[in-house]
N, C-alpha and C positions, 0 to 999 in steps of 0.2 A: 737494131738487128736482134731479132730475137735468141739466136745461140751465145751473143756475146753474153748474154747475163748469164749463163748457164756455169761458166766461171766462177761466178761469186754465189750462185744459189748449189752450186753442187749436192743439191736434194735427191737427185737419184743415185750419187753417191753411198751414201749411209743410210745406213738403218735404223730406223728409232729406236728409242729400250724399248724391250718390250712383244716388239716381235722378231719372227724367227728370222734367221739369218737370210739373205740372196745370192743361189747358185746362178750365176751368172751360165746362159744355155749357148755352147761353143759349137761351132760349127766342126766337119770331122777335122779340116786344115786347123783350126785354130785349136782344137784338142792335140794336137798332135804337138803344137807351139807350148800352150798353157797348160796341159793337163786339168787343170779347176782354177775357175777364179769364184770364191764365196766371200760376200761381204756379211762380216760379221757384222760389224758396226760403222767402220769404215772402210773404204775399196783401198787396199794396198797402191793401188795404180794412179790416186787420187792426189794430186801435187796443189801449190796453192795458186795456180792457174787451171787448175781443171786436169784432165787425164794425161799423165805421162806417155802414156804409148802413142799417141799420134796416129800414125796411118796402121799400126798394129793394132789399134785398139779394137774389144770384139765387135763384131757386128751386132748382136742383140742390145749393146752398148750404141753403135753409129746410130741403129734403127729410134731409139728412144724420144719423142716420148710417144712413139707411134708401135701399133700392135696390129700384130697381123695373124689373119682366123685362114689359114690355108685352105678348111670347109666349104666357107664360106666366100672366099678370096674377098676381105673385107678388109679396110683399114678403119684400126679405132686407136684410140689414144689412153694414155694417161691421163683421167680426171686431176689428179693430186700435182703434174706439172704448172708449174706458172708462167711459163712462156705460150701455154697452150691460146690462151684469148689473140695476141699481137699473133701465133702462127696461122691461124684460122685464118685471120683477119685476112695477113699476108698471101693466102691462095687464093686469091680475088687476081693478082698480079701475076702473070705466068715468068715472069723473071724475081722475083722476089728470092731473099733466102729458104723461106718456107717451100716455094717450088720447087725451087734444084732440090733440096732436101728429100722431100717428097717425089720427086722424080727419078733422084738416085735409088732411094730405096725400092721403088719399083722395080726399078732396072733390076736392081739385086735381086729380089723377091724374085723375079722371072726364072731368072740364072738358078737362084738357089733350089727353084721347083723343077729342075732337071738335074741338078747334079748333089744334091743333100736335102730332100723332102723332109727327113727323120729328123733335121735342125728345126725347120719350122712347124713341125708337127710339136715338139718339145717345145722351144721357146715359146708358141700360145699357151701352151699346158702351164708354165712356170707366169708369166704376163697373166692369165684369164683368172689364176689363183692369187697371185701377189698384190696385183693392182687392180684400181676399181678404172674400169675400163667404160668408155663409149665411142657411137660411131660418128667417125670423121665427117663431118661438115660437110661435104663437098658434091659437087652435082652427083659425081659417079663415083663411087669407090671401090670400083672393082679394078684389077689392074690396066694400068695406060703404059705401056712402056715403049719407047723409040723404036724402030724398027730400024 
């Protein structure tokens, strides 16, 4: 499964020396919770299993290593993720982890472009600058979400 390694790689955790810190992009409910999450170096949140918050944890966090161009309504990724190759793979299998994953966040993405646009307007802004991005694999990637 490809999230179980995300555990022990906690790469999108931390920050390398070197570069500037990551303002973690909160949704307005999750501002309201967190005020700011910035990883300096390492995420506060970051336990030696992976993210302490559990189902709190932010969504520009749940979304990862996936990016989303609202413009565009495009899904791209994280080049610099390692689970990227096995999750690719994995969207071949409409039940896979990679699918519900990517399913979910559709869902979201849907929801969130009626009730918080100004989240994912910022989150690609802070994503399309931080990380070296490209586009998702996949026949269509424009959004699919259950109806």
């Amino acid at each position: 499964m490809p999230f179980d390694y995300c555990s022990e790689c906690k790469r999108c955790c931390n920050v390398d020396a070197g570069y500037e810190p990551l303002e973690i992009t909160l949704t307005a409910k999750e501002t309201k919770a967190f005020n700011s999450i910035c990883i300096q170096t390492s995420c506060e949140y970051l336990g030696n299993k992976g993210c302490t918050l559990g189902d709190k944890k932010p969504y520009s966090c749940k979304m990862y290593p996936l990016v989303y161009n609202p413009s565009s309504q495009e899904l791209l990724y994280d080049t610099d993720c390692p689970i990227m190759p096995k999750y690719i793979a994995q969207l071949r299998s409409k039940d896979s982890e990679a699918s519900n994953h990517l399913l979910s966040i559709q869902n979201s993405i849907a929801l969130l472009t009626k009730v918080d646009i100004d989240f994912l307007d910022r989150n690609f802004a802070v994503d399309q600058e931080y990380f070296e991005i490209k586009k998702l694999p996949i026949p269509s990637t424009k959004l699919r979400h259950r109806s």
